[in-house]
C-alpha positions in Angstrom: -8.3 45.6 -28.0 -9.1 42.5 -25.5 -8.5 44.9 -22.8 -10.6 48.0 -23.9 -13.5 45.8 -24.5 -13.1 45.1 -20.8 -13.2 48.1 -19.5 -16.0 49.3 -21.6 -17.7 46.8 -20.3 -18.5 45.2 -24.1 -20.1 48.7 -25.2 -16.8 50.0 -27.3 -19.2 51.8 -29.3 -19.7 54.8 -26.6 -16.2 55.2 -27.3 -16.7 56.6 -30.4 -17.5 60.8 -29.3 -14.7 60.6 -26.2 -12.1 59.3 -28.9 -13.1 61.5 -31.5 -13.1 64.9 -28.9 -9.4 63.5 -27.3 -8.0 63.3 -30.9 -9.0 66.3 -31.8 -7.9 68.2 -28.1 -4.6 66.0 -29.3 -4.0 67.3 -32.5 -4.7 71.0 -31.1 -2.1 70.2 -28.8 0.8 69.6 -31.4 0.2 73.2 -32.8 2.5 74.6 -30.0 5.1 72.1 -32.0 5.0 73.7 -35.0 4.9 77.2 -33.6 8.2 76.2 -31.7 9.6 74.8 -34.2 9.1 78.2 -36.5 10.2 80.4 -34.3 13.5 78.7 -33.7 13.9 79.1 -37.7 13.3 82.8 -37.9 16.0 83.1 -34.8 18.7 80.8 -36.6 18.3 82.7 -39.6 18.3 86.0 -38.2 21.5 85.1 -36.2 23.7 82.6 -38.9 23.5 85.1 -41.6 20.5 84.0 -44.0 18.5 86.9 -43.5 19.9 90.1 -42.6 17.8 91.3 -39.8 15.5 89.4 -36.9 11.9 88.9 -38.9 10.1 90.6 -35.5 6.6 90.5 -37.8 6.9 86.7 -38.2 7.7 86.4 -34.7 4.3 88.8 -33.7 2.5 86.6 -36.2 3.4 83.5 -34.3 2.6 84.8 -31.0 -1.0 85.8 -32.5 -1.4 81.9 -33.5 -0.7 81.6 -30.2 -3.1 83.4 -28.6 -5.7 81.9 -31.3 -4.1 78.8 -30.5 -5.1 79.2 -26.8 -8.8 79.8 -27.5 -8.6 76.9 -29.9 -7.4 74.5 -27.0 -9.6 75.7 -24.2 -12.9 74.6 -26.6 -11.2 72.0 -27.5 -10.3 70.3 -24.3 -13.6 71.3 -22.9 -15.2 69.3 -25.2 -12.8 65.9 -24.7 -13.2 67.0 -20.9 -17.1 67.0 -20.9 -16.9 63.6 -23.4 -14.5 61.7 -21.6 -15.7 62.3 -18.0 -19.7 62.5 -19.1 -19.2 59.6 -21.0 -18.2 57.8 -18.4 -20.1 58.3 -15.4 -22.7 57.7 -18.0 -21.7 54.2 -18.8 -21.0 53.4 -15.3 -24.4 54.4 -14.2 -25.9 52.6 -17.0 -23.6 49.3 -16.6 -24.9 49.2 -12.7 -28.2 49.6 -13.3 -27.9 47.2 -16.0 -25.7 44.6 -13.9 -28.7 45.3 -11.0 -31.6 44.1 -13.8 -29.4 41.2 -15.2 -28.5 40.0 -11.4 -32.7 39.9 -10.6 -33.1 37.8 -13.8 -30.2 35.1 -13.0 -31.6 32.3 -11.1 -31.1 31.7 -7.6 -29.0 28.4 -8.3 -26.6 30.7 -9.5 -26.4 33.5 -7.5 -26.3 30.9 -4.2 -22.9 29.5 -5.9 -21.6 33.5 -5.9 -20.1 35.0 -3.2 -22.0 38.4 -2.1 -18.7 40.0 -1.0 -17.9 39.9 -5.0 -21.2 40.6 -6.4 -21.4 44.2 -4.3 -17.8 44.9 -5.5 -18.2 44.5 -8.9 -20.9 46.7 -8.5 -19.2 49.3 -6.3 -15.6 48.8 -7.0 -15.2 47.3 -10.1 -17.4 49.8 -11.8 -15.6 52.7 -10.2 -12.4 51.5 -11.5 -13.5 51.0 -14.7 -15.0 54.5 -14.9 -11.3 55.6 -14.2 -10.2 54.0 -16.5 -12.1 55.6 -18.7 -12.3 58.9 -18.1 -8.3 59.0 -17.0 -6.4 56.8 -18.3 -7.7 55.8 -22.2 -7.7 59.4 -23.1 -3.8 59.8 -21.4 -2.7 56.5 -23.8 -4.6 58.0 -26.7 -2.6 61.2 -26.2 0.2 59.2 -25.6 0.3 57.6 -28.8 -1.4 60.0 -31.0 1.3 62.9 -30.5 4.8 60.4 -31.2 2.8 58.6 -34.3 2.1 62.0 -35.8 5.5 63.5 -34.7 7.5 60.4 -36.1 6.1 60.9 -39.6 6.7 64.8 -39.8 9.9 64.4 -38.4 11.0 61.6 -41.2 10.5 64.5 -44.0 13.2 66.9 -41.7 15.9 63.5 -41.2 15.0 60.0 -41.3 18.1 58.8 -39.3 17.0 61.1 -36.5 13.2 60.3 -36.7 14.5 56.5 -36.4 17.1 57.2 -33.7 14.3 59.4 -31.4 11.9 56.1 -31.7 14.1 53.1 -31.9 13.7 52.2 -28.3 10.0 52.4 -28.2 8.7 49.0 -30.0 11.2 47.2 -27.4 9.2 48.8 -24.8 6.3 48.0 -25.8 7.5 44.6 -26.0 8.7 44.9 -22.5 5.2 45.8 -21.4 3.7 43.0 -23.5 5.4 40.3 -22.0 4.5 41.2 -18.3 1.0 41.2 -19.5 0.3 37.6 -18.7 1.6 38.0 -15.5 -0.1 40.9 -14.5 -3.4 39.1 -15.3 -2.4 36.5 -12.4 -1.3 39.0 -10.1 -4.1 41.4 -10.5 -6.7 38.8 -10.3 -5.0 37.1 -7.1 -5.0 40.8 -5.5 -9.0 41.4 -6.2 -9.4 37.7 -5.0 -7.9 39.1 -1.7 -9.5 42.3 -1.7 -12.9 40.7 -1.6 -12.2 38.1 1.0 -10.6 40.6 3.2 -14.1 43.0 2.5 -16.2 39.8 3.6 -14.2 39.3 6.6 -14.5 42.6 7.7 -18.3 42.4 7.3 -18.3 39.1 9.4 -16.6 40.8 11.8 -19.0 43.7 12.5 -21.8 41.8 12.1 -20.6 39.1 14.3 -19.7 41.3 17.3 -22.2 40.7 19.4 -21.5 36.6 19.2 -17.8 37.6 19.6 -18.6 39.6 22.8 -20.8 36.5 24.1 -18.5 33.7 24.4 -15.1 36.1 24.0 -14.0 35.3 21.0 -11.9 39.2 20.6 -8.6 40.0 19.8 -5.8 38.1 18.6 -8.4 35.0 19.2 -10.1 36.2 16.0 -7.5 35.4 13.3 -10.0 35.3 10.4 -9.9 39.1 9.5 -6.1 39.3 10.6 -5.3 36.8 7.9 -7.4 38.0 5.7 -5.9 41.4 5.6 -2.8 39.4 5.8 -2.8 37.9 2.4 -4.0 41.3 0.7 -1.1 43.2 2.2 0.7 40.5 0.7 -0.8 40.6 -2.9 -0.6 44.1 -3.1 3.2 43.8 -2.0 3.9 40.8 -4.5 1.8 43.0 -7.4 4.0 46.0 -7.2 7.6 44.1 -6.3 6.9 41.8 -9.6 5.3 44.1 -11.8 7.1 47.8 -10.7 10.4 46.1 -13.2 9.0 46.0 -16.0 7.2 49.4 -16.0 10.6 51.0 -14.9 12.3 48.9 -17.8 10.3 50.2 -20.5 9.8 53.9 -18.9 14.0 53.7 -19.5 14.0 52.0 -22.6 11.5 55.0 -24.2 13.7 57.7 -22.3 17.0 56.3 -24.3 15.7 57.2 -27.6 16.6 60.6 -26.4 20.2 60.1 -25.9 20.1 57.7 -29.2 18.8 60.9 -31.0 21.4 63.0 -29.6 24.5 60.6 -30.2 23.1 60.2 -33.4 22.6 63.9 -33.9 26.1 64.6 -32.5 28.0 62.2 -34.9 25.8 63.8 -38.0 26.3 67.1 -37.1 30.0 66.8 -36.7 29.8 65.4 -40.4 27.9 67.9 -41.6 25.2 66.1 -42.6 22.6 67.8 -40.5 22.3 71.3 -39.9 22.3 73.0 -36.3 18.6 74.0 -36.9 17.7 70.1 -37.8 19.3 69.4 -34.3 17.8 71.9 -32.4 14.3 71.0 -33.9 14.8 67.0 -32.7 15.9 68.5 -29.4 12.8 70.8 -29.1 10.0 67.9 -30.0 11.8 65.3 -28.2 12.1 66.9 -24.9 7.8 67.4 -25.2 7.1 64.4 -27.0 8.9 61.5 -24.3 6.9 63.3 -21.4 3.0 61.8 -21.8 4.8 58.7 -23.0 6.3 58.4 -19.5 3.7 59.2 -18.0 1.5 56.6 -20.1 3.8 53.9 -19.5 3.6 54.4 -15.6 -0.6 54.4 -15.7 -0.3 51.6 -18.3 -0.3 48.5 -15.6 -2.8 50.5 -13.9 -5.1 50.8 -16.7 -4.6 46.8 -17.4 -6.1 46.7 -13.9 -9.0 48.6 -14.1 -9.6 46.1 -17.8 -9.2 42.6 -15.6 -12.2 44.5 -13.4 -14.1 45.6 -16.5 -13.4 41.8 -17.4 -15.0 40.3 -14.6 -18.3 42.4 -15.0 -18.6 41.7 -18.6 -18.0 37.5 -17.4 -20.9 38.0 -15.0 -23.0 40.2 -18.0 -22.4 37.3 -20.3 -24.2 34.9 -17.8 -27.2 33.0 -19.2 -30.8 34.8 -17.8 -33.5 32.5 -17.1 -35.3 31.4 -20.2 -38.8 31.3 -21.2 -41.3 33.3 -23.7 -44.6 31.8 -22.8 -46.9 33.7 -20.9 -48.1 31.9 -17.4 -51.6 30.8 -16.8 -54.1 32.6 -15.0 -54.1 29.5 -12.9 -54.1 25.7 -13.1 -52.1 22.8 -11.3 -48.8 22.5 -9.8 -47.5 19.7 -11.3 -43.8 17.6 -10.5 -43.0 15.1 -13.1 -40.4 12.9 -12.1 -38.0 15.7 -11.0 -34.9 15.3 -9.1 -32.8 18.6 -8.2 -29.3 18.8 -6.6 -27.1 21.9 -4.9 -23.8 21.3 -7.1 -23.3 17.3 -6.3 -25.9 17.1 -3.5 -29.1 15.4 -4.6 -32.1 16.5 -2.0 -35.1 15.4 -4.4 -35.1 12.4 -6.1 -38.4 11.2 -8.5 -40.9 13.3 -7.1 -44.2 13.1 -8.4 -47.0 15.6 -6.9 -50.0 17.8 -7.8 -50.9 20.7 -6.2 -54.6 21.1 -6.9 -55.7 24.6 -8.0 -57.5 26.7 -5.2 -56.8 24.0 -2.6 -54.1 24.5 0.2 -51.4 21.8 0.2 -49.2 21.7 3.2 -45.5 20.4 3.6 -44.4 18.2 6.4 -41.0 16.4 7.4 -38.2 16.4 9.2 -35.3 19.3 8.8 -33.8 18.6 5.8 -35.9 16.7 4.1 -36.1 19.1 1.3 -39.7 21.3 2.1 -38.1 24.3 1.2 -36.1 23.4 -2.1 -39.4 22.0 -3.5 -41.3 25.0 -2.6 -38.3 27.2 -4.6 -39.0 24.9 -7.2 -43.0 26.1 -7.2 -41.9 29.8 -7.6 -38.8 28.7 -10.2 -36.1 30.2 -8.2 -34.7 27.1 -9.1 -35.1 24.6 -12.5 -34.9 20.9 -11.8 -31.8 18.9 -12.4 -34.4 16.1 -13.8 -38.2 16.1 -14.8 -40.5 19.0 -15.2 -42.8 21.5 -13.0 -45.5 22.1 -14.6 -48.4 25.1 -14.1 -51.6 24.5 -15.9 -49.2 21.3 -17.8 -47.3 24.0 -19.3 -43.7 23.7 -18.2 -42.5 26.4 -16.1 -39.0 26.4 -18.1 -40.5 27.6 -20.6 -42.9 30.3 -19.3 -42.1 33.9 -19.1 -40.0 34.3 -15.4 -41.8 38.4 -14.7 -45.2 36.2 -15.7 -44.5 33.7 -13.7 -43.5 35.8 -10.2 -46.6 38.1 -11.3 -48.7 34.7 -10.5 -46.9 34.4 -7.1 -46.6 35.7 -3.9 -44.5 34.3 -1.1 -44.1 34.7 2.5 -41.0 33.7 3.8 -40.1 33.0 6.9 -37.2 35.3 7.3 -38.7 38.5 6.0 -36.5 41.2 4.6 -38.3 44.9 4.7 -36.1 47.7 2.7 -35.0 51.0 4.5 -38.2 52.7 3.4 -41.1 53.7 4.7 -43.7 51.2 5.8 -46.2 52.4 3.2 -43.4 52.1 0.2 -42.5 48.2 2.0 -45.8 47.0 1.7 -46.1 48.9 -1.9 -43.8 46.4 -3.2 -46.4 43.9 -3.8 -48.1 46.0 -6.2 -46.3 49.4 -7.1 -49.1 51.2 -8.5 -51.2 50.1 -5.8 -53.3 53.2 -4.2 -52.7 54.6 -0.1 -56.1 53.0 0.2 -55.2 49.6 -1.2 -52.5 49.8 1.4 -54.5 50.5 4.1 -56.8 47.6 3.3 -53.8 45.2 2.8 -52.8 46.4 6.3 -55.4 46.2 7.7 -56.3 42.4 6.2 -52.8 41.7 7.5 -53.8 42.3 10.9 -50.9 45.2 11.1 -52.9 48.3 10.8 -53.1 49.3 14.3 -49.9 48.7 15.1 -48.7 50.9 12.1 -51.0 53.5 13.9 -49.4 53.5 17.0 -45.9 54.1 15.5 -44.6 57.8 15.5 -45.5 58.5 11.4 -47.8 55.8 11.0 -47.3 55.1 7.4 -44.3 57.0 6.8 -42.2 55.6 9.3 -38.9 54.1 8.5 -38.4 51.1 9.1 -34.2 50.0 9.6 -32.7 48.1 7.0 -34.0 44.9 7.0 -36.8 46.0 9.1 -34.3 46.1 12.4 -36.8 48.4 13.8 -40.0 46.3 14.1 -40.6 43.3 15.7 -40.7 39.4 14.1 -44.4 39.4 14.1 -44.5 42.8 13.1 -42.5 42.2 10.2 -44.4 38.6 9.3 -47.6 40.6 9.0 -46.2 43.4 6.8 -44.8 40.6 4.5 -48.3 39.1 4.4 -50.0 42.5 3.4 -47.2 42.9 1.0 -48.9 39.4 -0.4 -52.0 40.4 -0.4 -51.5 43.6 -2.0 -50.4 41.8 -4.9 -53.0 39.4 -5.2 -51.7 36.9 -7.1 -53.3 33.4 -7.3 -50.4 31.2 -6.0 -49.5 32.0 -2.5 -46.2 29.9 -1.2 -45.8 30.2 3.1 -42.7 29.0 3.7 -43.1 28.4 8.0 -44.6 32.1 8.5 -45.1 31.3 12.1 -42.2 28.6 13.2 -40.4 31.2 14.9 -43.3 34.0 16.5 -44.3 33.8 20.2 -48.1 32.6 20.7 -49.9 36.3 20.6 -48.3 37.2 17.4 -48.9 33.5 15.9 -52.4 34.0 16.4 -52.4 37.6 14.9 -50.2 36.5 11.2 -52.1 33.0 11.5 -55.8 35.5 10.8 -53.6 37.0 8.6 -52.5 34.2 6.3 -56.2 33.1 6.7 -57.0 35.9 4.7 -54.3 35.6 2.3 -55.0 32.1 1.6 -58.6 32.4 0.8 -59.7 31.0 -3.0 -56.4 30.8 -3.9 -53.3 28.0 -4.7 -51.3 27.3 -1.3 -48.4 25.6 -0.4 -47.4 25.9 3.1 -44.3 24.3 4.8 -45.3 24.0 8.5 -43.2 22.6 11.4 -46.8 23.4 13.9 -48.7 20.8 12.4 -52.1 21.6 14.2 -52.2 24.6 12.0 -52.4 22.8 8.9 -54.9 20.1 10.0 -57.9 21.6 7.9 -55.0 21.2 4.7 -56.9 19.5 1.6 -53.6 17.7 1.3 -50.7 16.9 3.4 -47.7 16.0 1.6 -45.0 14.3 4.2 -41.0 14.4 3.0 -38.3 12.4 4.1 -34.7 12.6 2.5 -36.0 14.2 -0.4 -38.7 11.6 -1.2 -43.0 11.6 -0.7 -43.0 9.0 1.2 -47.1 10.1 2.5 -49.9 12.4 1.5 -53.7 12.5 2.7 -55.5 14.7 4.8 -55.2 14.7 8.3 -56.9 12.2 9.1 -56.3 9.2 6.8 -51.9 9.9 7.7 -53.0 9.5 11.4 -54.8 6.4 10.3 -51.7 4.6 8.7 -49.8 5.7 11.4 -46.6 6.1 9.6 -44.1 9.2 9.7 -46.7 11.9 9.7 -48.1 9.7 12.7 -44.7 9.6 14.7 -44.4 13.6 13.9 -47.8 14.2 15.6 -47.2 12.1 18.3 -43.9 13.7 19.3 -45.5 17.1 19.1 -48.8 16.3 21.3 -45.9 14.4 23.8 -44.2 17.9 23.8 -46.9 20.2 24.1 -46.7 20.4 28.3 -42.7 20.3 28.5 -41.5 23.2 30.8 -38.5 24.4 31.3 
């Protein structure tokens, strides 16, 4: 049961019309049984003297129940056909999107803890196997057990030594299968662990060409995807060597309830206690009845498979979304209470206590690692704090709504990420409904109309995934007219211009300009003469505020903010 509610993916219900069909297609299917079974009655009785000549009417009759029965099964089977495999691309479309919806609400603690490698294949793979499963497999067991259960009890009315000689062997296969079950669990999970690591590695790989090509690091040099293909050759080797037994063992022990029924058959029949017709009738079900068996035991390790992979996307289903019912202010402070946050064991914040004012721009200062950008993930809630409590308008964010929330927000990152799309449906993301004019006038507040312009389609041009296609400042002033678009009242910059050269600085820095205007800002700049005008300048070091002031008054105590100005003006005519 453990093992369908896997694969199902927790929803056992939509079960319920592919069972139903594949039962009925099943008992259909046991018609050609009965008809077998008849016919070899009329023969024997035509030929050992009960009736005196060959009942050729009864025989026509059958073949007409055939022909009905062929009708029968084609409507039939089209119906568990169109429920089993309907039913399942249907759930497997469903579970993605639905896995897709759930992964955007998880925070980004958790989803930084997960490999990506795994997260795309339980998407891809896991779901695909799972909709094999499905759509193969459960309805082949159903068969498989549906057919013996039902031929077991008719046959008990014909000879109940028989019916228990044909299906002695079969619990102790079951067994058989049963006890590798544990094992298969390890072995399976150790070869999907392998699977993904070798998937990662082979995206390193590609993507890390060109650094390979650089400094020569090709061939057998580059052992990481070797090994890694390595030790899944060797998991799928150790899978089947250790599990291939036990499917072989059972497969044999449900074929011997064949000869059982026969030995026992032959010493009946030599007693006369069971007529040649009885025999002939055991002979003719068990020779139909042992085949799906077979061929369900040898897809029965396979379909425990598939289950472990329905498993892990029902573990990653059951993961806690971010909480919060409250609907988010219009507007109102940024507030840190006391809050302390920490990657696993790692503390990088510890007691911080700081206001954003509402409407003001606040900037962020401090050396690399001194935890700017963890404290600006806080201000958007991609993270909650280990300790304390961030607070907008002194409610606390863990309790406000996470869509209100990010519909109060816009952020800029430095590394921007553009979608394979055009540029029109790009910037669109910052407000979906938005209008081709309100994209225009995003664009062109952005400072990136006329470049869009110049490009072959203008609007409609695709940009490559991940926005391959356009330049750095290009892209930085897309992501700010994707902000603006969406207007929201908090706008986070998280160093929009530490990496552009000094004609596209100037062009995003007009552009953030207009972005910023009237609203909440928090800026992390490395450039500090572009945040000199900053109503507040909050300076970090080791995950503490150790200064804040305008410009001005930190220059005054000349104290870290000091020594980080100083360095930079020292700087500013180096030449290589």
């Amino acid at each position: 049961m453990n093992a369908i509610t896997n694969i199902t993916i927790g929803q056992t219900g939509r079960l319920k019309e592919p069972v139903g069909y594949t039962a009925l297609a099943n008992l259909v299917n046991i018609v050609p049984f009965c008809l077998s079974i008849e016919a070899v009655n009329i023969l024997f009785r035509a030929y050992d003297g009960t009736d005196a000549t060959l009942d050729t009417d009864r025989l026509w009759m059958l073949v007409g129940f055939l022909f009905l029965y062929l009708i029968i099964m084609v409507f039939a089977e089209r119906a568990s056909y169109r429920a089993n495999f309907r039913g399942a691309y249907a759930m497997s479309s469903a579970g993605r999107l639905a896995l897709a919806e759930h992964l955007r609400k998880l925070s980004l603690g958790y989803l930084s803890r997960r490999d990506p490698g795994d997260l795309s294949s339980m998407l891809i793979t896991d779901f695909t196997m799972a909709e094999t499963g499905i759509s193969h497999h459960l309805p082949q067991l159903m068969g498989a057990l549906v057919m013996p259960v039902l031929a077991f009890l008719g046959l008990l009315w014909v000879d109940w030594r028989m019916a228990l000689a044909m299906f002695m062997s079969l619990p102790l296969a079951a067994l058989v299968l049963w006890l590798s079950t544990k094992a298969q669990k390890r072995l399976s999970t150790r070869q999907i662990e392998a699977k993904i690591n070798a998937g990662n590695r082979l995206e390193e790989y590609l993507q890390g060409i060109r650094t390979m090509k650089a400094y020569n690091l090709v061939g057998d040099r580059f052992t990481r995807l070797r090994d890694a293909l390595a030790g899944l050759r060797r998991a799928c080797i150790r899978q089947e060597a250790l599990l291939g037994p036990f499917v072989l063992l059972s497969i044999t022990l449900v074929r011997a309830g064949l000869t059982l029924m026969i030995l026992c058959g032959a010493y009946l029949l030599t007693g006369g206690e069971l007529s040649l017709l009885s025999f002939v009738m055991f002979l003719v079900v068990g020779s139909r009845v042992f085949d799906p068996l077979t061929a369900a035991l040898t897809n029965f390790a396979e379909f425990r498979y598939y289950s472990i992979a329905g498993g892990r996307i029902l573990s990653l289903m059951q993961e806690p979304e971010m909480e919060g019912e409250t609907p988010a202010p219009d507007g109102g402070d940024i507030e840190f209470r006391h809050v302390a946050f920490a990657y696993q064991d790692q503390e990088v914040l510890h007691d911080v206590n700081l206001t954003f004012r509402q409407g003001s721009l606040t900037a962020l200062v401090g050396p690399s690692g001194s935890g700017k950008s963890t404290l600006m993930k806080l201000c958007a809630r991609f993270y909650d704090p280990t300790r304390g409590k961030v607070c907008l308008g002194g409610v606390d964010m863990a309790t406000l709504e996470p869509e209100s929330l990010m519909s109060r927000v816009s952020m800029v990152f430095q590394d921007v990420y553009l979608f394979q799309d055009t540029i029109r449906n790009n910037i669109r993301f910052g407000r979906p409904d938005a209008t081709d004019e309100d994209v225009r006038e995003a664009a062109r507040k952005a400072q990136c109309h006329d470049f869009i312009m110049r490009l072959p389609l203008g609007y409609d041009t695709q940009v490559g995934e991940g926005g391959c296609t356009l330049s750095g400042g290009e892209r930085q002033r897309l992501s700010i007219a994707r902000a603006i678009l969406k207007d929201a009242p908090i706008v986070l910059l998280d160093e929009a211009t530490a990496s552009l050269d000094p004609e596209n600085e100037v062009e995003v820095q007009r552009a953030i300009n207009t972005l910023i205007a009237g609203r909440t800002v928090v800026v992390i700049a490395h450039r500090l003469k572009t945040i000199r005008g900053a109503d507040n300048i909050v300076v970090l070091s080791e995950g503490h505020v150790v200064e804040q002031g305008r410009h001005e008054e930190l220059l005054a105590r000349g104290g870290l903010y000091h020594t980080l100005w100083t360095l930079q003006e020292r700087t500013q005519g180096w030449q290589v």
